[in-house]
C-alpha positions as CSV (number, residue, x, y, z in Angstrom):
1,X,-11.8,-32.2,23.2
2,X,-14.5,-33.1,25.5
3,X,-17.0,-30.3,26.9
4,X,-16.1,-30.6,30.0
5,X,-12.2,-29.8,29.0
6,X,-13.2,-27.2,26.9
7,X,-14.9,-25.5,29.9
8,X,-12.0,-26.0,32.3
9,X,-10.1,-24.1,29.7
10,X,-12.0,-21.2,29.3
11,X,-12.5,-21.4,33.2
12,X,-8.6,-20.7,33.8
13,X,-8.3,-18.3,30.4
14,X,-10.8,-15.9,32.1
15,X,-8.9,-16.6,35.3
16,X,-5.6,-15.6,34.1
17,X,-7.1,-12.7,32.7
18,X,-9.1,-11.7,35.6
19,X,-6.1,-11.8,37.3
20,X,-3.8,-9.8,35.5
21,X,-5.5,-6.6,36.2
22,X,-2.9,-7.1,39.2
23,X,-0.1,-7.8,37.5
24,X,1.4,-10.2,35.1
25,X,0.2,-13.7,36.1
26,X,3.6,-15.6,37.3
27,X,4.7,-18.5,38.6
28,X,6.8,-19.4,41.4
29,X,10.5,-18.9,39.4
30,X,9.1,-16.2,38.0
31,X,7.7,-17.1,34.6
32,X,4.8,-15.4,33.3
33,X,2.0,-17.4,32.4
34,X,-0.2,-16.2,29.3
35,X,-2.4,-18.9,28.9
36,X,-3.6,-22.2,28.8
37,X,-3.7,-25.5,26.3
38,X,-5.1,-29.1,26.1
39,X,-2.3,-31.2,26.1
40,X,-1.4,-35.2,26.3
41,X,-1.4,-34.5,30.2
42,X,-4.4,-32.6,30.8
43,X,-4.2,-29.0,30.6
44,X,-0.8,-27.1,30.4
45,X,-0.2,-23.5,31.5
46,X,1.8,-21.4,28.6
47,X,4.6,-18.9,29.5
48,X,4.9,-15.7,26.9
């Protein structure tokens, strides 16, 4: 994992945590995100 993906994913960790001090971080239909992975793709939200 490069540096520069390892930052992006701490980035949008801290984010979602940030954020949840508002409420559970969701998406759209309603899923709740918890976190985020590298993946194949780039990097991939995670639901509960």
């Amino acid at each position: 994992m490069s540096k520069e993906m390892k930052e992006a994913l701490e980035a949008i960790r801290v984010a979602i945590q940030n954020a949840e001090q508002f409420g559970q971080v969701r998406t759209e239909d309603g899923m709740v995100i918890t976190g985020a992975v590298e993946s194949a793709h780039g990097i991939m939200l995670v639901k509960e």
